[in-house]
N, C-alpha and C positions, 0 to 999 in steps of 0.2 A: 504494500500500500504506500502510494506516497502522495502524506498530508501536507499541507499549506495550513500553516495558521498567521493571521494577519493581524495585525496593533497598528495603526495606522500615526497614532498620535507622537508623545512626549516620551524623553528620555526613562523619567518615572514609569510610565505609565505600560511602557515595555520592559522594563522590570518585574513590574505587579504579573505580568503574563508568565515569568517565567513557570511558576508549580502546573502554571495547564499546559503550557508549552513541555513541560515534563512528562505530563500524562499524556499526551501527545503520542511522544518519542517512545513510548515505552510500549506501546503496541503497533506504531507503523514502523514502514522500512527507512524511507526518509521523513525529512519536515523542512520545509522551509517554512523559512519566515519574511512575509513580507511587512516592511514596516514603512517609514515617514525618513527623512531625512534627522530628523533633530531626535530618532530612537536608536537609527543605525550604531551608536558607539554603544548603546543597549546590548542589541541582539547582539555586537560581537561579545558580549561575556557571557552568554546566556548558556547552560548547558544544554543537550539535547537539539541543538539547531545543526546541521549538517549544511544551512544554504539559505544566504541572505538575499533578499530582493528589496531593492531599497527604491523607492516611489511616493511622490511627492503631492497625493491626491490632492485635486481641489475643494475639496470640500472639507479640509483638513486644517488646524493651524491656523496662526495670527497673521501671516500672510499667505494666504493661499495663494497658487500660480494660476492664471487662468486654464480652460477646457480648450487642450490640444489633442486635436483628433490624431495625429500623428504619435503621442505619447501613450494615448488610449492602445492605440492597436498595436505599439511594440512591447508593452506589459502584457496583451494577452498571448504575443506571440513568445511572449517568455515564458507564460506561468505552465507548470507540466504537472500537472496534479490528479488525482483522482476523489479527497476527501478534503473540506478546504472549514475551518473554525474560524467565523470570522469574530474577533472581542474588539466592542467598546466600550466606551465610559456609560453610565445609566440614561445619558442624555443624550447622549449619539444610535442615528440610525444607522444599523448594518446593513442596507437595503442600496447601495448607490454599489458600495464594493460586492456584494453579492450579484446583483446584475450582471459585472464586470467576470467574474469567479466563471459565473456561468455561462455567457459569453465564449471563454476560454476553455470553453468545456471540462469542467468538473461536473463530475456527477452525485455527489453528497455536500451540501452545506448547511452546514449548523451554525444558528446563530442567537443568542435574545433579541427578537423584537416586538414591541407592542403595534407596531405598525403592522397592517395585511399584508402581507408576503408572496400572495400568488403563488407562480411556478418556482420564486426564488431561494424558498428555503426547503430544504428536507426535514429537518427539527426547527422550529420557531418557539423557543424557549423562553420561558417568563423570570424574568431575574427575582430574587426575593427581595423584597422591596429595602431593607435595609442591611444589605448584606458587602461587605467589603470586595472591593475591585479584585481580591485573591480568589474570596471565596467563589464570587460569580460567574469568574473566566473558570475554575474549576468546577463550577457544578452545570454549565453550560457540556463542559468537557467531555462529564460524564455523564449526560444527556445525549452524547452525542455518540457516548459506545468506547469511552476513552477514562474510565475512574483513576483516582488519582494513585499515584506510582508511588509516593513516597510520605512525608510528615507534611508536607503541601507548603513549608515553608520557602520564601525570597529565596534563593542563592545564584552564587554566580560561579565561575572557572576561576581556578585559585589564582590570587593577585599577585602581581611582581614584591619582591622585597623592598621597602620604598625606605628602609633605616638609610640611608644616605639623604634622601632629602630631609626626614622629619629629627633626625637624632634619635637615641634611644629613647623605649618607654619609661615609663607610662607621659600620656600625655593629651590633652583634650582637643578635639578641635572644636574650630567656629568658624560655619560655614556662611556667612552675610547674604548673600545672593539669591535669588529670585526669578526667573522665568516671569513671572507677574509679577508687577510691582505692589500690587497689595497683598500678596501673602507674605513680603518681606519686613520683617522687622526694621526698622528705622538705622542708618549707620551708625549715628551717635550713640543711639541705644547698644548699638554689638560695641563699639570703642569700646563703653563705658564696663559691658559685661566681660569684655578681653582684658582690662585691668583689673576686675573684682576678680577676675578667677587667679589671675597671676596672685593676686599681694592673698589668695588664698592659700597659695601654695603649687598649685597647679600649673604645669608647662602646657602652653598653649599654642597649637598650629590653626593658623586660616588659611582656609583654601576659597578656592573661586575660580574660574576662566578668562580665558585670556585676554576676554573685554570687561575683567574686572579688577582691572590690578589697581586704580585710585581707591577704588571699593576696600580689596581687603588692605592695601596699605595704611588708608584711613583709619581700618580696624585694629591694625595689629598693634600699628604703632609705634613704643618701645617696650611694650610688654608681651610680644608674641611673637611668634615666630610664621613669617610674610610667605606661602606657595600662592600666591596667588598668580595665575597662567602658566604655574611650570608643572602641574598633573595634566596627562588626559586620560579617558576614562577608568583603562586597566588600573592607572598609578594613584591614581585618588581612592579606588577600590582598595590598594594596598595600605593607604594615608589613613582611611577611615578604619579599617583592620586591626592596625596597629593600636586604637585610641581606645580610653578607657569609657568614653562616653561621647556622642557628638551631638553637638548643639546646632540647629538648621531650622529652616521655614520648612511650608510644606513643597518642598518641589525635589527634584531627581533625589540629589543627594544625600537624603532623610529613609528613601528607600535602597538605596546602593547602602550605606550603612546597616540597614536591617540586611540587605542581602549578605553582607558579610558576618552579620552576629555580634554588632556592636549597637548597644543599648542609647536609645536616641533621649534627647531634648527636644520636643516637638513646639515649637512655635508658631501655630497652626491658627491663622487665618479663617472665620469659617464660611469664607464666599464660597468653601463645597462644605460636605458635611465630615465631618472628622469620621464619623463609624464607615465610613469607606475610603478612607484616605489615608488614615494613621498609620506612622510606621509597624509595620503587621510579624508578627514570630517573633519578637523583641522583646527586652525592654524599656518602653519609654514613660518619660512623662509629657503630660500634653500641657501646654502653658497659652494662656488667650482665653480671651471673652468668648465662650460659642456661643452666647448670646445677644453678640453685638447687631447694630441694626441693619450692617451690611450680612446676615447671616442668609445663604442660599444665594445669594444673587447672582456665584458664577461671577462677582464684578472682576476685571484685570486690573484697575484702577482703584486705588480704595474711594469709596462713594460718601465716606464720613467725615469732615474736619479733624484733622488731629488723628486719625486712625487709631481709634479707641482699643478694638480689638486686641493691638498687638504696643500701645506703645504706654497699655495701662502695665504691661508685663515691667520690671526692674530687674535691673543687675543683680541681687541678691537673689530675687526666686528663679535665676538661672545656676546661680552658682548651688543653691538650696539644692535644687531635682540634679545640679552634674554628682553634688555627694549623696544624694539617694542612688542614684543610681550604682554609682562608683562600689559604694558602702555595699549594698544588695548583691553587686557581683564580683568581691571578695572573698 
């Protein structure tokens, strides 16, 4: 059998795929994975993927590319499938790439949609209404003839040794950065929390990308120690590894740490809902308002003066949950 399974979205978000992407693997011959451009550094850590397909759907993403008939038709002269899982977020319809799947001639696709589906789905599965982005892409999975293979937790291909950039352990990191500007904590606020954790005792790495190096230098300062734009994916995997706790918003990085089994600080935003976004197999603590007034909104922007949600948060109730955590997994 050779399955296709597709994440179309976020670096994160092709993460959360991997336990189904797992069960997957574990009863077909191949799997590809076709994702988005901004998940591709994703699926390469992913286990169980034997074949990337990287495709930049428009209907995908904060910039989507316009509808190229020409692009259209060399994806389907690419895709070689016979079983195809399509996973999205609870708010996205799987019905644009299903078409496409089919089109290509696959002959089984499974997917959640609440929308009618016509000839384009073989299982049209009902997500459980508040169930985590893990659990759903896994219980679609096994709807679909595929139960799960293993403890159904994040992981990834073991990471490169990264002690040459970060120094030895132990040591925390603090990731600043954001994909959305409202799920990120404010920089002043991380500054503030990169000196409370140091004069706590704590040796501190910031990381970020390489369009964020004012970002974490702002952060780090002179009490931390500055990666910002010198990991890419594998090497961050390793950074986060390493650490005894990491502190982040809700975006990639929060779950590449769960992927590797390092206990998160969640700084979580709740323009989605936390019960399907939080870092998942972990342990974390979750910090922010979920009851603030931008709660649900999906905004990319925070929609409130002052970003209440996240900037009621203090440097102390981060350094608080890094020694609970820390404390817990001694």
């Amino acid at each position: 059998m050779k399955a296709l399974v597709t994440r179309l979205d976020s670096f994160g978000d092709v993460l959360l795929a991997g336990p189904a992407i797992r069960a997957v693997a574990a009863r077909a011959d191949t799997v590809t994975l076709l994702c988005g451009p901004r998940g591709a550094p994703a699926a390469r850590l992913l286990p169980g993927v034997d074949d990337i397909l990287v495709w930049d759907a428009p209907w995908v993403g904060f910039t989507p590319p316009p509808v190229g008939r020409g692009e259209v038709e060399l994806l389907l002269d690419t895709i070689d499938a016979d079983t195809a899982l399509v996973l999205t977020s609870f708010h996205q319809s799987p019905l644009p790439t299903a078409l496409l799947l089919r089109l290509a001639g696959v002959d089984f696709i499974a997917a959640d949609s609440e929308d009618y589906p016509g000839s384009l789905l073989d299982v049209r599965h009902h997500r459980a209404p508040h169930a985590h982005e893990v659990e759903a892409a896994l219980h679609l999975a096994e709807a679909a003839g595929f139960p799960p293979a293993d403890d159904g937790r994040p992981r990834v291909l073991p990471p490169p040794d990264t002690a040459g950039l970060t120094g030895p352990e132990p040591y925390v990191v603090l990731h600043p950065g954001a994909s959305v500007p409202a799920r990120a904590w404010s920089p002043d606020r991380c500054a503030e929390a990169a000196r409370e954790l140091a004069a706590a005792g704590h040796r501190v790495v910031v990381t970020g990308g390489a369009g964020e190096r004012d970002l974490t230098s702002h952060v780090a300062g002179a009490h931390a120690l500055d990666l910002g734009g010198r990991t890419g994916a594998a090497e961050l995997a390793g950074v986060l590894a390493g650490a005894g706790a990491v502190v982040t918003g809700n975006t990639g990085p929060a779950h590449l740490a769960a992927a590797v089994g390092t206990p998160v600080v969640s700084l979580f935003s709740p323009v989605v809902p936390a019960e399907r976004w939080r870092p998942y197999g972990v342990p974390y603590v979750l910090l922010g308002d979920q009851d603030a007034p931008c709660a649900g909104s999906r905004a990319r922007e925070c929609p409130v003066p002052g970003h209440p949600c996240l900037d009621t948060v203090t440097a102390h109730d981060v350094v608080n949950a890094v020694e609970k955590l820390m404390g817990e997994a001694a």
